[in-house]
N, C-alpha and C positions, 0 to 999 in steps of 0.2 A: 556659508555660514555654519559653524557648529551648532547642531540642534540635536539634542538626544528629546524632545518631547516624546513622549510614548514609550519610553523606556523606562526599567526599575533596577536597580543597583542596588546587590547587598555590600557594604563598606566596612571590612573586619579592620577594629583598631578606628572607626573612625569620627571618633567623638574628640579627638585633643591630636593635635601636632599634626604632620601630614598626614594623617586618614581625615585631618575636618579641612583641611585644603582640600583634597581630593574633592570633598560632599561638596564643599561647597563650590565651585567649581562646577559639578554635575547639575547641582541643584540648580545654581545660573542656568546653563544647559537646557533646563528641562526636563530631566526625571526624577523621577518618585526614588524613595532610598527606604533604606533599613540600614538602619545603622547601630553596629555592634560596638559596644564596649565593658573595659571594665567595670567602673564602678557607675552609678548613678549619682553625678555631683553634680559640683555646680558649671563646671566648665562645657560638662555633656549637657547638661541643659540648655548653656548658652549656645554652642553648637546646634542642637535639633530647632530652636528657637532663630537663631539666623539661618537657618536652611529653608525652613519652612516660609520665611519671608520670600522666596521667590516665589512662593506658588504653587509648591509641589506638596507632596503628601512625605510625610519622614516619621518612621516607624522605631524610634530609640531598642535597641535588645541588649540586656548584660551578660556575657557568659565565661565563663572563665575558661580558656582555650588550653592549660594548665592540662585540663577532663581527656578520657579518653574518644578515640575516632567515637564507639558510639555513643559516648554521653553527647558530644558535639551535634551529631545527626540528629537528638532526640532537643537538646536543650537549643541549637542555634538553627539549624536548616530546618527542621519539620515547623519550630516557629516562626521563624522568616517566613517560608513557604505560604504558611496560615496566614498569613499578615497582608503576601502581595503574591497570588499565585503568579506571577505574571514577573518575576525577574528573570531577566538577560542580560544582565551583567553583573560580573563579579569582580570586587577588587579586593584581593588577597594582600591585605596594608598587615594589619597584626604582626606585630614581633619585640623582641625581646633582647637585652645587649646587659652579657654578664660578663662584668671586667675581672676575669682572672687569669692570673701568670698560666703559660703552658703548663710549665712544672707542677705548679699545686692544685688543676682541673680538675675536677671531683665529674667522676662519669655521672652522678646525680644534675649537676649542673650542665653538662655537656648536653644529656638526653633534652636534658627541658629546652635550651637552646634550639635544638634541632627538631624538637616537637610542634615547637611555635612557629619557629622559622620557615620552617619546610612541609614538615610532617602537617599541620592542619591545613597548608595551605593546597598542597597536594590532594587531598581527599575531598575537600571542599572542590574544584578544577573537576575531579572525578564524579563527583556527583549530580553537579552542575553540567558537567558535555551529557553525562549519559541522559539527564533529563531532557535536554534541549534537542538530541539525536532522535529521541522520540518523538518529541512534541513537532519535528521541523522546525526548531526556533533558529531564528541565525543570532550565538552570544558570541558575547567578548569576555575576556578574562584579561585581566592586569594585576601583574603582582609589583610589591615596590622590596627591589632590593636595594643592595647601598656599592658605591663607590669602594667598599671594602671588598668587595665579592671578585674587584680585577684587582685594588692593591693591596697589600697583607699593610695592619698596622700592629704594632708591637702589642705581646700579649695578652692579643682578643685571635687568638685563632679560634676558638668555636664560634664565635661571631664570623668571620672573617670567611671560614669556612662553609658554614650556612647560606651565605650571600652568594659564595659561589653555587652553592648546588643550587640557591635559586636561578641564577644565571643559566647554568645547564637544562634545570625542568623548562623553563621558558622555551629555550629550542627544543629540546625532546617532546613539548607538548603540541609544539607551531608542527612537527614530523607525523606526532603520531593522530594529530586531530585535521592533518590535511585532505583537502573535499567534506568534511563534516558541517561548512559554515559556522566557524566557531574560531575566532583569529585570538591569539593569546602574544600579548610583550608583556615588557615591564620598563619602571621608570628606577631610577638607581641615583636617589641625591647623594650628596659630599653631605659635610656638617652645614643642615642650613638651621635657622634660626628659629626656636620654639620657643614655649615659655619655658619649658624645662634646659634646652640650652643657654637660655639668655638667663638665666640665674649665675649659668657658670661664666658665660661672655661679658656680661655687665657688671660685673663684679673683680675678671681677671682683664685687665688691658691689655695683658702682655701675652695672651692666648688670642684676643682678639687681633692683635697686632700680626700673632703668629700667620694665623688663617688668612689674612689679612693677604697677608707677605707671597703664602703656598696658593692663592687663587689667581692663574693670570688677570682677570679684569679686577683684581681688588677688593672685591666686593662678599660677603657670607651672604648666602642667597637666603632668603627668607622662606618659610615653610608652602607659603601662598606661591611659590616660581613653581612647585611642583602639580599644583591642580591644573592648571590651563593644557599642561601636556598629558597628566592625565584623561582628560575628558575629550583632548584630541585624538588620542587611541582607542577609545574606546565611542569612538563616532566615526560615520560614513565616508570623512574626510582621509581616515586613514586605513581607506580598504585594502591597500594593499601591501599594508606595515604589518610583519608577522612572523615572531620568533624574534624580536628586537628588545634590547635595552636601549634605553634611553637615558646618558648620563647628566644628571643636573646638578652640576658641582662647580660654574662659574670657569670651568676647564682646566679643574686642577689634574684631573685623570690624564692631562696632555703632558705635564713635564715630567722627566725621568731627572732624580734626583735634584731639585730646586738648588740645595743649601750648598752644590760643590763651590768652589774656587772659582774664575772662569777658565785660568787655565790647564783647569781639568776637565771640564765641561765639555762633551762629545767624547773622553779618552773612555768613558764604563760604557 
């Protein structure tokens, strides 16, 4: 049985789309949360408000992840910390997708990409093992990359980019935190369904048809496919899953170009 009872979970990003799948999820589970976002609206409301209906204690924080490492430390970890001395788990959700052509990437846009993407999630990982190596705590860390990070989509290379170097930190941190009791993956959807993609899905059929088309089983997974595998990695169930993605895209990362002909189909 997946039981995270007794556990507390900081969730960056997870007020709206999969960081409130993830919470909630967790929160079924059994642990207490902090949960980070941007703004204080209505939808983060609804989220802390459905989380806390399991039972658990859920600690809403706004911070704008934008800030530098130490503004971070001072405005999200030292208050997290204050809130629930007692987290051991971390889910590194937070990020950010700037649709710009290669050619006109503005290094301003690139940085903030890779700030969010990577850069706070990394330090946040660092601050959290070094605590937990003190303390004897045994944590878990999960980051959510995307199905971008194994395939390139046209004109999101700093996005596309960043996914991969999540990819990479994931094993680099499964190598460099081994014996520490401290197991790190990640979960990595395709396009699944939020309110903010269902404005573009429910509105365009022929995008939905698209996705439809490019996902062997058919189906645009919903933002909710991604909690239950997250709250299985980061439980006892999955002791010995470590330095893994996990891809939740309905299996579209399986086919090498969908749209050929057939009888071109096996010649690339």
């Amino acid at each position: 049985m997946l039981d995270l009872r007794g556990r507390c979970a900081l969730v960056t990003g997870g007020t709206q789309g999969v960081g409130a799948a993830i919470a909630s999820s967790l929160a079924r589970a059994g642990a207490n949360l902090v949960l980070h976002g941007l703004h204080d609206d209505e939808l983060a409301k609804r989220t802390v408000e459905h989380c806390r209906a399991y039972g658990v204690r859920v600690s809403p924080l706004f911070v704008d992840l934008s800030k530098s490492i130490d503004e971070i430390q001072r405005m999200l970890v030292d208050r997290a910390v204050a809130m629930e001395p007692g987290i051991d788990l971390l889910v590194n959700n937070a990020g950010v997708f700037i649709d710009s052509p290669f050619l006109q990437m503005s290094e301003v846009l690139f940085d903030r990409t890779f700030h969010i993407n990577v850069k706070v999630g990394y330090f946040l990982a660092q601050h959290f093992a070094n605590k937990w190596i003190q303390e004897n705590v045994d944590g878990r860390i999960l980051f959510t990359g995307s199905i971008n990070g194994l395939l390139a989509e046209s004109d999101h290379t700093a996005y596309d980019a960043s996914k991969g170097a999540v990819a990479g930190l994931v094993r680099s941190l499964c190598v460099a935190l081994a014996g520490k009791r401290i197991r790190v993956n990640s979960i990595a959807p395709g396009l699944v369904r939020t309110p903010l993609t269902n404005q573009v899905l429910n509105k365009d059929t022929d995008a939905l048809k698209w996705m439809e088309l490019h996902t062997p089983n058919g189906q645009v997974p919903t933002a909710d496919a991604c909690g239950p595998m997250a709250a299985f990695l980061l439980s006892d169930l999955a002791e010995h899953i470590h330095g893994q993605t996990i891809y939740i895209d309905g299996g579209m990362s399986t086919w090498q170009q969908p749209d050929l002909p057939p009888s071109l189909r096996g010649l690339i």
